[in-house]
FIROSE-834288 format. One record per atom (N, C-alpha, C): residue number from 1; residue in three letters; atom name; x, y, z. Coordinates in nm, 2 decimals, always signed. Each point is the difference from the previous one (the first is absolute). Layout:
<recs>
+-----+-----+----+--------+--------+--------+
|   i |  aa | at |     c1 |     c2 |     c3 |
+-----+-----+----+--------+--------+--------+
| NUM | ALA | CA |      X |      Y |      Z |
...
+-----+-----+----+--------+--------+--------+
</recs>
This chain:
<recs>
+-----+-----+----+--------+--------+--------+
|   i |  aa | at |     c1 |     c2 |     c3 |
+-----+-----+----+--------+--------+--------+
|   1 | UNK |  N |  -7.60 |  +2.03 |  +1.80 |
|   1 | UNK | CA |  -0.13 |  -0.05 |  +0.04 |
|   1 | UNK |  C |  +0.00 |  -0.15 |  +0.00 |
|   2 | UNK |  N |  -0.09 |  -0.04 |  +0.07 |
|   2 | UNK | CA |  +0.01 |  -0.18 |  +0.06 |
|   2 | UNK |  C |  -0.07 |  -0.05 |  -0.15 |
|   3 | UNK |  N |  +0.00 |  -0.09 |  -0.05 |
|   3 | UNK | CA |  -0.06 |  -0.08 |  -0.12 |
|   3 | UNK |  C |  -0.11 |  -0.08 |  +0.00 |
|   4 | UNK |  N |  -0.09 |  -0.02 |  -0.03 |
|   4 | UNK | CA |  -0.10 |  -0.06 |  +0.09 |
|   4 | UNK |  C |  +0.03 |  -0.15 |  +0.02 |
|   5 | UNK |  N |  +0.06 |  -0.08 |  -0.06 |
|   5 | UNK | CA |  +0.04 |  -0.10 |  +0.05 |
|   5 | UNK |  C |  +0.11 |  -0.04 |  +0.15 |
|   6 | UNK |  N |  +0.06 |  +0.10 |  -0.04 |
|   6 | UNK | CA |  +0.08 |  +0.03 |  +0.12 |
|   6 | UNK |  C |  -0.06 |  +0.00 |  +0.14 |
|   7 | UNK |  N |  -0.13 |  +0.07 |  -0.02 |
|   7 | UNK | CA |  -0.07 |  +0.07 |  +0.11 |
|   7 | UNK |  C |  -0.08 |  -0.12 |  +0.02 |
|   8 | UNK |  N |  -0.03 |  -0.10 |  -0.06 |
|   8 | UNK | CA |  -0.09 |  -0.14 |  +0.00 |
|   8 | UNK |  C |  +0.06 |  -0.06 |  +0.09 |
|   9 | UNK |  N |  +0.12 |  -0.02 |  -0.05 |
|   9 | UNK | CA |  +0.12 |  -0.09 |  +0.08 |
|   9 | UNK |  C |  -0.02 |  +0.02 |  +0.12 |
|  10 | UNK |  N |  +0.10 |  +0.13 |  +0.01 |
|  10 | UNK | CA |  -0.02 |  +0.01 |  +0.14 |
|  10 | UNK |  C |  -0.12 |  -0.02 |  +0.13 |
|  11 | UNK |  N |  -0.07 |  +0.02 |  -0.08 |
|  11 | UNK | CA |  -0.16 |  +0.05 |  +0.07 |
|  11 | UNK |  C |  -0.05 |  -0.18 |  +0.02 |
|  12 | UNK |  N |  +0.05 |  -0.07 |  -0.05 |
|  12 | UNK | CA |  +0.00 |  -0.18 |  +0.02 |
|  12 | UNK |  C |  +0.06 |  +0.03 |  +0.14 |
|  13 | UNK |  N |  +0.13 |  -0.01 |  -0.08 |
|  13 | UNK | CA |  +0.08 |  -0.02 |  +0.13 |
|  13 | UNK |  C |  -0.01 |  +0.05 |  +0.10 |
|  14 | UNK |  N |  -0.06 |  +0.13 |  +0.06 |
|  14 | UNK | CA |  -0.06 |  +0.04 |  +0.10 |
|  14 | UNK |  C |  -0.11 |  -0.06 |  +0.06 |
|  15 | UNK |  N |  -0.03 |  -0.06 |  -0.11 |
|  15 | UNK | CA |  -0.17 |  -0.09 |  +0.10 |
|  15 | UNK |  C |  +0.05 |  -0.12 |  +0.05 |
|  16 | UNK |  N |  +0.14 |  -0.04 |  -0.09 |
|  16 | UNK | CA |  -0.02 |  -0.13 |  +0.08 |
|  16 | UNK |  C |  +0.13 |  -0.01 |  +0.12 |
|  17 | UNK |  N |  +0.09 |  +0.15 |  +0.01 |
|  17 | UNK | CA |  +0.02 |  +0.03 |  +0.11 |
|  17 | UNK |  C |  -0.03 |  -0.05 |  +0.13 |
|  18 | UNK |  N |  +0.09 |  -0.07 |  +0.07 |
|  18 | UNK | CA |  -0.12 |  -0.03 |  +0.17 |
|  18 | UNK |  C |  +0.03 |  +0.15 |  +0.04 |
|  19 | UNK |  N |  +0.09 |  +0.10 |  +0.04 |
|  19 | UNK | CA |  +0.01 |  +0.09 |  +0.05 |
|  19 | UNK |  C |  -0.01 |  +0.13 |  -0.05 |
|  20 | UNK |  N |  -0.13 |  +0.06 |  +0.01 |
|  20 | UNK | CA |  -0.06 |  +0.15 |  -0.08 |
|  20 | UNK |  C |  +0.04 |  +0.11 |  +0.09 |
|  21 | UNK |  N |  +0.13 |  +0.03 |  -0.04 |
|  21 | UNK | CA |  +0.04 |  +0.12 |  +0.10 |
|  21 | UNK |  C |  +0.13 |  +0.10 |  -0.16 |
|  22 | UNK |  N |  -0.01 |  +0.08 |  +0.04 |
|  22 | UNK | CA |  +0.09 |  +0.07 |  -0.11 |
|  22 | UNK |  C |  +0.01 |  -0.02 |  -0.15 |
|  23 | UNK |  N |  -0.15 |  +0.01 |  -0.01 |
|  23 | UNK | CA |  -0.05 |  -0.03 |  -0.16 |
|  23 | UNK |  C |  +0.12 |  +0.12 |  -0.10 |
|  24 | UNK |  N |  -0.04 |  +0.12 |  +0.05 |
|  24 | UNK | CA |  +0.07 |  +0.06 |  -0.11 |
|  24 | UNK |  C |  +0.16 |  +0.04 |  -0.02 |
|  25 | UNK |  N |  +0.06 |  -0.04 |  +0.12 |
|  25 | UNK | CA |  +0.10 |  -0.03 |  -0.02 |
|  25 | UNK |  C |  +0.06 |  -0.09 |  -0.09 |
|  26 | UNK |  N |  -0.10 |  -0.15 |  +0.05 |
|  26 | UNK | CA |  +0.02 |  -0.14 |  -0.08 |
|  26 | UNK |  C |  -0.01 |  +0.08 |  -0.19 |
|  27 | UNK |  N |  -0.10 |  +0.08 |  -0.01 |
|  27 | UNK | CA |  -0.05 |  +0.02 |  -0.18 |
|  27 | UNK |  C |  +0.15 |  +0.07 |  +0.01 |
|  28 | UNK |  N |  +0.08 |  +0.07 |  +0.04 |
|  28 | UNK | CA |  +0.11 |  +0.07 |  -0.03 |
|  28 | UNK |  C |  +0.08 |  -0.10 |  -0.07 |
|  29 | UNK |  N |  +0.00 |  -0.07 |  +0.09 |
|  29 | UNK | CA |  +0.11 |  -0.15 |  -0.03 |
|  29 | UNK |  C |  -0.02 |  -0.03 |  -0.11 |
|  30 | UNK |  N |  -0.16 |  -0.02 |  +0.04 |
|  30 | UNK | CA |  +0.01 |  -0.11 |  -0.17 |
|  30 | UNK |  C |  +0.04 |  +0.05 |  -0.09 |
|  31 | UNK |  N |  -0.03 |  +0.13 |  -0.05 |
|  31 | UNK | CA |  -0.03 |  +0.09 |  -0.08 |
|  31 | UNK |  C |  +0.18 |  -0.03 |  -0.04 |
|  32 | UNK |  N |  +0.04 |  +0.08 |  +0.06 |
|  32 | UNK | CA |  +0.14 |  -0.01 |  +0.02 |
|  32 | UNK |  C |  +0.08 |  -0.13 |  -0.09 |
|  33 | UNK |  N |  -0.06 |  -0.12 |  +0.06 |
|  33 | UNK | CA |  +0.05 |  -0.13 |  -0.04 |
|  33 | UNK |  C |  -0.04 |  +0.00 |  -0.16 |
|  34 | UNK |  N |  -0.14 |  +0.01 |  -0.03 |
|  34 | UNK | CA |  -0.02 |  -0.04 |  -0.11 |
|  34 | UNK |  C |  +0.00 |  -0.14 |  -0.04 |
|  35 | UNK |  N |  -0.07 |  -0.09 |  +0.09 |
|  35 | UNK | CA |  -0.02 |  -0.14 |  -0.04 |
|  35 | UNK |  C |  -0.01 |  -0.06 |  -0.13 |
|  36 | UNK |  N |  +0.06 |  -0.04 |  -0.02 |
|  36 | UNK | CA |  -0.08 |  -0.10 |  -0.14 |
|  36 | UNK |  C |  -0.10 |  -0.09 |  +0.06 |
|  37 | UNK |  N |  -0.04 |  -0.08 |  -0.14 |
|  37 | UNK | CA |  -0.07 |  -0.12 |  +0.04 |
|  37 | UNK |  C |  +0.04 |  -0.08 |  +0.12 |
|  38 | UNK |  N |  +0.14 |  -0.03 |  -0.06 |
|  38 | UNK | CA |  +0.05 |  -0.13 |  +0.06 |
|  38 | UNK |  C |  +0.03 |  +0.04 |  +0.13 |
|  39 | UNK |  N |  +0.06 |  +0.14 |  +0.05 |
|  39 | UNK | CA |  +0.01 |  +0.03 |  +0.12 |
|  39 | UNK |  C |  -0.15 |  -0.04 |  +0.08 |
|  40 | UNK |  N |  -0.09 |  +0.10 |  -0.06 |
|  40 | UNK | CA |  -0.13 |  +0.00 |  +0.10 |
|  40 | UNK |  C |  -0.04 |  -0.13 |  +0.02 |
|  41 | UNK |  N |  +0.03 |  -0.11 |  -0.09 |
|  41 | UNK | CA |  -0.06 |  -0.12 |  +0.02 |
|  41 | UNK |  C |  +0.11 |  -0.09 |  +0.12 |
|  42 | UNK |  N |  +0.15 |  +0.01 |  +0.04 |
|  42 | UNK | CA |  +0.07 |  +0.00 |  +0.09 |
|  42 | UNK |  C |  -0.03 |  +0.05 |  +0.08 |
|  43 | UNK |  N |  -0.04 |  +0.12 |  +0.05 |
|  43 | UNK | CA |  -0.08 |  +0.06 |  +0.11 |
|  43 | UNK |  C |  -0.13 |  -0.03 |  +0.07 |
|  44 | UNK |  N |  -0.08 |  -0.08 |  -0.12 |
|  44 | UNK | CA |  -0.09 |  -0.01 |  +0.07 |
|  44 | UNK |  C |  +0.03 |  -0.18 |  +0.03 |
|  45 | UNK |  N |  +0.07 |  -0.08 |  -0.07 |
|  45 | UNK | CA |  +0.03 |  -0.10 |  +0.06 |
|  45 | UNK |  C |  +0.12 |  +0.02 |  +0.14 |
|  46 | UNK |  N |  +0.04 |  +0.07 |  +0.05 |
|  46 | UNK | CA |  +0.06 |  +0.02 |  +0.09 |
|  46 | UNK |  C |  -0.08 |  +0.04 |  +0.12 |
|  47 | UNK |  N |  -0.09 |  +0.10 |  -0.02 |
|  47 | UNK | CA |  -0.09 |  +0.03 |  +0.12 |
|  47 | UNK |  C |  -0.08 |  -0.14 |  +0.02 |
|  48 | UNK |  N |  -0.08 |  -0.09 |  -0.08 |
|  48 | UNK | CA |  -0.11 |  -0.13 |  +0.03 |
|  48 | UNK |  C |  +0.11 |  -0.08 |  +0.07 |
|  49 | UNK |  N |  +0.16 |  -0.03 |  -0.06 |
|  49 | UNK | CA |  +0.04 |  -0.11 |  +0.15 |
|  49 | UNK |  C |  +0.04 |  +0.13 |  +0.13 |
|  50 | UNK |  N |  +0.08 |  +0.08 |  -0.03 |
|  50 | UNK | CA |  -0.02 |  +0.08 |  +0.14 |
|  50 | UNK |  C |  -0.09 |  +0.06 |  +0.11 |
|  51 | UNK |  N |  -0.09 |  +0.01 |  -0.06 |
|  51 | UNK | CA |  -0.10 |  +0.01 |  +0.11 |
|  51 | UNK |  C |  -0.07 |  -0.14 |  +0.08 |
|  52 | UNK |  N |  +0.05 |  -0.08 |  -0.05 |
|  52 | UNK | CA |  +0.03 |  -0.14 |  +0.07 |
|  52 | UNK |  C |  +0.09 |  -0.03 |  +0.12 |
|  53 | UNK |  N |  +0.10 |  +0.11 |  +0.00 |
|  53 | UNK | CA |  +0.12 |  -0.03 |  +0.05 |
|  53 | UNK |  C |  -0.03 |  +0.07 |  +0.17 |
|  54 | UNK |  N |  +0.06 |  -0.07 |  +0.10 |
|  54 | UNK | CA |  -0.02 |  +0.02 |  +0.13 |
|  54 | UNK |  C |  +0.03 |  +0.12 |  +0.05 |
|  55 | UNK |  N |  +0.09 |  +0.05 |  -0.06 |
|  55 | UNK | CA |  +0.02 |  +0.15 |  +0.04 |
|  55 | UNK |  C |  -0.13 |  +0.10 |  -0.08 |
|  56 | UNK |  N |  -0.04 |  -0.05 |  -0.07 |
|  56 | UNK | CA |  -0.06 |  +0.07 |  -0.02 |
|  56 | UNK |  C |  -0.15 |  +0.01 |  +0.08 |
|  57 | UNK |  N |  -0.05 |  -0.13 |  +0.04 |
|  57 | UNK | CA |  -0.13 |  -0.01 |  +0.06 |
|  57 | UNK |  C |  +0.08 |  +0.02 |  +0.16 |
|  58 | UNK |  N |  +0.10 |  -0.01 |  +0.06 |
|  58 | UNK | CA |  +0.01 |  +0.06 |  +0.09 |
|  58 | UNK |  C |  -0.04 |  +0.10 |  +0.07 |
|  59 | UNK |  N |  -0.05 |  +0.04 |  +0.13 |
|  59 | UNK | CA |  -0.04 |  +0.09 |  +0.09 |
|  59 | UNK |  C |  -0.15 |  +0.09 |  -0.12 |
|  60 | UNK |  N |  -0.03 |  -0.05 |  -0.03 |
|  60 | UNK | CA |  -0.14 |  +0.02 |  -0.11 |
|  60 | UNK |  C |  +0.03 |  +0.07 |  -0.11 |
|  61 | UNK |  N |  +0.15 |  -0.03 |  -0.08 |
|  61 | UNK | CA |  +0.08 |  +0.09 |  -0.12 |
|  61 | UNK |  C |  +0.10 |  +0.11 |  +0.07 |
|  62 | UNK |  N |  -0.01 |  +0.02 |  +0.06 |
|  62 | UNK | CA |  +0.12 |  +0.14 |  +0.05 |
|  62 | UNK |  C |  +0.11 |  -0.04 |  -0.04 |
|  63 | UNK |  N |  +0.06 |  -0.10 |  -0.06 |
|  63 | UNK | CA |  +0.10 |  -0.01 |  -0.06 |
|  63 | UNK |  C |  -0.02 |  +0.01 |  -0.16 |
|  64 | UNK |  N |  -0.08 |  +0.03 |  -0.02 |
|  64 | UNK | CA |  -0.01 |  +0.03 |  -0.18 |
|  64 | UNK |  C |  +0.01 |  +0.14 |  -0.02 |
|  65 | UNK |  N |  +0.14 |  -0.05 |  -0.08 |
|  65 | UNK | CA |  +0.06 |  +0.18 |  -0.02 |
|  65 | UNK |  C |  -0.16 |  +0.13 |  -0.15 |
|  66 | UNK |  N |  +0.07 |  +0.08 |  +0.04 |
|  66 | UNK | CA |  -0.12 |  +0.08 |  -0.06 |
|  66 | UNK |  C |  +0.05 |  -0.05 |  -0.15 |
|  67 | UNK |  N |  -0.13 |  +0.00 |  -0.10 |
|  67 | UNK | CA |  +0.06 |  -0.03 |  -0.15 |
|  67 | UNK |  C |  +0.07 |  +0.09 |  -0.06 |
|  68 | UNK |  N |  +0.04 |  +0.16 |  +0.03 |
|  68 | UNK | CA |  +0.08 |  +0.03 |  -0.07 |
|  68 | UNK |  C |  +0.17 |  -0.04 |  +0.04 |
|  69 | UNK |  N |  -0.01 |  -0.02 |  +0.14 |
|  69 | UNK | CA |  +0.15 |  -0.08 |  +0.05 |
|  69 | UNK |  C |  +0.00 |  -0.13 |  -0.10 |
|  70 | UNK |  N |  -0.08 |  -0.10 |  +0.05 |
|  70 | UNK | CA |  -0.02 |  -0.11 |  -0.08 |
|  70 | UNK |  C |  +0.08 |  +0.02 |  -0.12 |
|  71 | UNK |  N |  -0.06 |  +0.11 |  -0.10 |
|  71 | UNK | CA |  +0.05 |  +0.04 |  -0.16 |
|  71 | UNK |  C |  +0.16 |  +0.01 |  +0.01 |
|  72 | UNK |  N |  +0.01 |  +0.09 |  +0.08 |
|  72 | UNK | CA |  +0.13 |  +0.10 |  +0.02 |
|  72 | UNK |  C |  +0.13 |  -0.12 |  -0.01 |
|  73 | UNK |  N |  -0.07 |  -0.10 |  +0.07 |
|  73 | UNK | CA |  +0.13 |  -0.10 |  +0.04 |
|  73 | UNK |  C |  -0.01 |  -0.10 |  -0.05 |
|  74 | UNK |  N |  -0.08 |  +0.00 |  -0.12 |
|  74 | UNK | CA |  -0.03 |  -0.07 |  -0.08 |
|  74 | UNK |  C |  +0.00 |  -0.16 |  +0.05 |
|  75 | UNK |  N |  -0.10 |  -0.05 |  +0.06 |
|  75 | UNK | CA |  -0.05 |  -0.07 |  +0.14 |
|  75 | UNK |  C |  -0.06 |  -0.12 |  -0.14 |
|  76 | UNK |  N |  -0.02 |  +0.01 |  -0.08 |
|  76 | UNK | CA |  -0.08 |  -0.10 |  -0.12 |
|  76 | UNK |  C |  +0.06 |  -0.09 |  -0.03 |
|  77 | UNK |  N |  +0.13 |  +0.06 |  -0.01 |
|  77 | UNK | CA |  +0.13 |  -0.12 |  -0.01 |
|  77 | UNK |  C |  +0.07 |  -0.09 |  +0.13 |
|  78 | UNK |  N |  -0.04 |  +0.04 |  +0.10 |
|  78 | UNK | CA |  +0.04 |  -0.11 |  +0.14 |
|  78 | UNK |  C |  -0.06 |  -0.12 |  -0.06 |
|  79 | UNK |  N |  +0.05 |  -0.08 |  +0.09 |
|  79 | UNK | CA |  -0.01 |  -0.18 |  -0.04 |
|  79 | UNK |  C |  -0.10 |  -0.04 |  +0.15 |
|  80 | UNK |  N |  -0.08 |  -0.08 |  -0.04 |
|  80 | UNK | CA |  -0.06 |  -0.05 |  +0.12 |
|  80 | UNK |  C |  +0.05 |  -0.05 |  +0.08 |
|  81 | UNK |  N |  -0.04 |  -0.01 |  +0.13 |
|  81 | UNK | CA |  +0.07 |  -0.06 |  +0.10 |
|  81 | UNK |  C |  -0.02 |  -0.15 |  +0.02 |
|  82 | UNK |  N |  +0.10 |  -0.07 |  -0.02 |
|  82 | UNK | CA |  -0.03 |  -0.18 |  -0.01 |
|  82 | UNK |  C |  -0.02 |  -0.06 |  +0.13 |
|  83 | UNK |  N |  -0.02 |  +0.08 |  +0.11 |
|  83 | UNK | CA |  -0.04 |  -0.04 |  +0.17 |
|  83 | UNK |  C |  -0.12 |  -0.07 |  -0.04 |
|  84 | UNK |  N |  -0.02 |  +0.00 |  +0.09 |
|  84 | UNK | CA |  -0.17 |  -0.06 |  +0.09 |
|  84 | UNK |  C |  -0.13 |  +0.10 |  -0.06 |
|  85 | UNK |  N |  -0.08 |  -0.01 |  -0.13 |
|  85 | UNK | CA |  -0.07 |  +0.11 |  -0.02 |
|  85 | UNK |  C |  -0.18 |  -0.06 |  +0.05 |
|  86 | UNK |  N |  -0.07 |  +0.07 |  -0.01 |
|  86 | UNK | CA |  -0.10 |  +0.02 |  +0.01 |
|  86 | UNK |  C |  -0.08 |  -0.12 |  -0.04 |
|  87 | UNK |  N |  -0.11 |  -0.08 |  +0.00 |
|  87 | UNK | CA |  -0.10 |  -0.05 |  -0.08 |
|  87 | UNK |  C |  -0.10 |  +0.08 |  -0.02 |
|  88 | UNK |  N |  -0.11 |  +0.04 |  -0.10 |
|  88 | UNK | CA |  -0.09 |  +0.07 |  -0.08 |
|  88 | UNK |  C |  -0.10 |  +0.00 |  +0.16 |
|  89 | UNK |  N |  -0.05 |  -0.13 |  +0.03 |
|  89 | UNK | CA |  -0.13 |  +0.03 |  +0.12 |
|  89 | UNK |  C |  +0.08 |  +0.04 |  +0.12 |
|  90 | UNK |  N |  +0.16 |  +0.01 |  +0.02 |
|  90 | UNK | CA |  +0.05 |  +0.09 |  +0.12 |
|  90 | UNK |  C |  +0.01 |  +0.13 |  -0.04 |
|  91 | UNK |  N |  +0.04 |  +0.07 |  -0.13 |
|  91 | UNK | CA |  +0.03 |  +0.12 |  +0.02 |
|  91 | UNK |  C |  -0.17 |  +0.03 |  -0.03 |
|  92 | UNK |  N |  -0.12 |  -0.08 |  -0.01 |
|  92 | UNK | CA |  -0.13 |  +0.07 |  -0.05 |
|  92 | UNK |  C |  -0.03 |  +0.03 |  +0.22 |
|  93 | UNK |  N |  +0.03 |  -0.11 |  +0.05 |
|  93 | UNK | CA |  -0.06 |  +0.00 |  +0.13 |
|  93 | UNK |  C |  +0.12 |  +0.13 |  +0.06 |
|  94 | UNK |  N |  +0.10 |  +0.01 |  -0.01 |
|  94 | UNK | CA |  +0.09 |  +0.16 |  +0.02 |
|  94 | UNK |  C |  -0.11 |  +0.11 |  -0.04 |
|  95 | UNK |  N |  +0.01 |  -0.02 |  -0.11 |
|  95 | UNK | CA |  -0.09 |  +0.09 |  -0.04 |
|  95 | UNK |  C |  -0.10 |  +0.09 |  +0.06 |
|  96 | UNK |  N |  -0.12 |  -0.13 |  -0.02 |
|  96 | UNK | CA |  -0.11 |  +0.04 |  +0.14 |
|  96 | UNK |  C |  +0.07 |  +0.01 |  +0.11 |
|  97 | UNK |  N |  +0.05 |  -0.06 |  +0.06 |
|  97 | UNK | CA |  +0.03 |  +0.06 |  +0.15 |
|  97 | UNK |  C |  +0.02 |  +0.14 |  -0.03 |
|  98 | UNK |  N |  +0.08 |  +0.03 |  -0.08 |
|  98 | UNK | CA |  +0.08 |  +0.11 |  -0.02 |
|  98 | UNK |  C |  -0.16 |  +0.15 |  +0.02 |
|  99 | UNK |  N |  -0.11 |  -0.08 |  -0.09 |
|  99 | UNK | CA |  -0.08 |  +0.11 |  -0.03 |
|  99 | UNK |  C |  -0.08 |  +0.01 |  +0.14 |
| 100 | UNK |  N |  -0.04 |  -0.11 |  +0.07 |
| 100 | UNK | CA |  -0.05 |  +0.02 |  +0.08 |
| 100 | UNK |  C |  +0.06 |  +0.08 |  +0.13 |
| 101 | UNK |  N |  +0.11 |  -0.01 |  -0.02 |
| 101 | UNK | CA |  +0.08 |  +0.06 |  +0.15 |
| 101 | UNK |  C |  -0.03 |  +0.16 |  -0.02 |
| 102 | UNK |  N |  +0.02 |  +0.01 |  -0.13 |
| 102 | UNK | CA |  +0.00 |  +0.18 |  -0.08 |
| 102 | UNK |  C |  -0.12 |  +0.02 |  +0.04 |
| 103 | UNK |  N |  -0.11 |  -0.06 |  -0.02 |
| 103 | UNK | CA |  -0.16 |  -0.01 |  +0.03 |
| 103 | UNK |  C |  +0.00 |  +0.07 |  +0.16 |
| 104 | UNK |  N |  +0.08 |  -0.08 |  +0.06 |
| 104 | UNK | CA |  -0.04 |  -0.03 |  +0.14 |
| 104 | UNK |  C |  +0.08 |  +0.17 |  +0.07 |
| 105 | UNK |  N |  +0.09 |  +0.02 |  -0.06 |
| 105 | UNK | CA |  +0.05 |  +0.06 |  +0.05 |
| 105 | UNK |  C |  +0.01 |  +0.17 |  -0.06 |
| 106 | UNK |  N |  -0.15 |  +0.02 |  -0.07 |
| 106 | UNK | CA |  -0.05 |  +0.10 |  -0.06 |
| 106 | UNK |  C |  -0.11 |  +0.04 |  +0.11 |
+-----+-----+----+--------+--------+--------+
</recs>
């Protein structure tokens, strides 16, 4: 059975997920992994600069792999990409575009 800290963790990390698709596969993973501190705290500093990253705000996310792939390939440990990245008020105006298009096209 999951531990309830365990189940905290994860349950973070799912919110701050940009991509909510295959939740319970992803708890498999985790579960599986068994994070420590220091892990979960590498994970979640890994998703705040990646979801920064151009592939990822690409075509409105379809390039953000589901989080239990994420886990699987243990994605926390890649190195940022030292290209051309984002500024904070371009990826916020990505952003909105991004919501309004979804808006528009509901």
């Amino acid at each position: 059975m999951f531990d309830r800290e365990v189940i905290a963790d994860f349950e973070t990390v799912w919110r701050e997920y940009p991509r909510k698709v295959g939740k319970g596969a992803a708890r498999k993973v985790w579960a599986r992994l068994q994070p420590d501190t220091e892990m979960v705290q590498k994970i979640h500093d890994a998703i705040a600069w990646q979801r920064h990253q151009p592939q990822w705000l690409k075509d409105h996310g379809a390039f953000i792999p589901h989080l239990a792939t994420w886990l699987n390939q243990e994605r926390w440990e890649d190195e940022p990409f030292h290209g051309p990245t984002l500024s904070e008020k371009s990826v916020r105006m990505l952003q909105t575009m991004s919501q309004r298009s979804t808006r528009l096209l509901q």
